[in-house]
N, C-alpha and C positions, 0 to 999 in steps of 0.2 A: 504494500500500500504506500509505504513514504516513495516509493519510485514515483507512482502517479501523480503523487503531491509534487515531487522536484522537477518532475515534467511538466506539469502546470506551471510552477514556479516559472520556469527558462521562458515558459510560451509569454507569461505575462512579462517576464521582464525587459524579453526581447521588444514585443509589442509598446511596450510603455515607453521605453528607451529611445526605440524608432520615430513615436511618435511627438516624444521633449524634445527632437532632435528639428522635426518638422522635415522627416523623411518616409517616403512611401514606399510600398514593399519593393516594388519594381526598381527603384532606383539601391535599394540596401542590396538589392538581389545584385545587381551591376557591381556596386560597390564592393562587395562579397567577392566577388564572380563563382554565384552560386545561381542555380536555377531559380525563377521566378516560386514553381511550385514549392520548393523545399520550405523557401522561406512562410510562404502561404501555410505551408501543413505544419511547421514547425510551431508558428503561432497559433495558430489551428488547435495544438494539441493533437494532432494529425501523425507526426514523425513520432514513432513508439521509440525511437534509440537516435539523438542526433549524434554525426561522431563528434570526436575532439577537434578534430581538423575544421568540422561545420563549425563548428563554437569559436573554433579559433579565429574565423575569417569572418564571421558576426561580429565576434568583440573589438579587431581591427576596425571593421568599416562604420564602428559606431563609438572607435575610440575609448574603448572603455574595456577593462578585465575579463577573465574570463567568468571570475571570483563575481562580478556584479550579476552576471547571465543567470550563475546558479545560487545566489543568496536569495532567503526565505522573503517572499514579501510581505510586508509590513503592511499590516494593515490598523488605519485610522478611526479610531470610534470618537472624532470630533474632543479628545481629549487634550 
């Protein structure tokens, strides 16, 4: 089960990151030079296993660790 959660984790973080960055799948995909789909299914929660290499060339094209990809999201109860 903590897999499922940490797979979630990646998808939201990617997704979240992507979008502070005010970049679109398509263009992260280039960026990456990863397939449009990957990235789609990854955020998706779609990709059951991304590899290290996929994570690695995410975290380059958005500048940021690999460490942020896969940290827990924090979520805010307005406190």
């Amino acid at each position: 089960m903590s897999n499922n959660i940490s797979k979630s984790n990646i998808a939201k973080n990617i997704k979240k990151l992507r979008q502070e960055k005010g970049i679109l799948q398509d263009r992260l995909s280039k960026l990456a030079d990863l397939s449009l789909n990957i990235i789609v299914n990854i955020e998706a929660g779609n990709n059951p296993n991304p590899t290290i290499e996929t994570l690695e060339k995410i975290a380059k094209a958005l500048g940021v660790s690999i460490d942020e990809l896969l940290k827990k999201v924090k979520i805010n109860y307005g406190k």
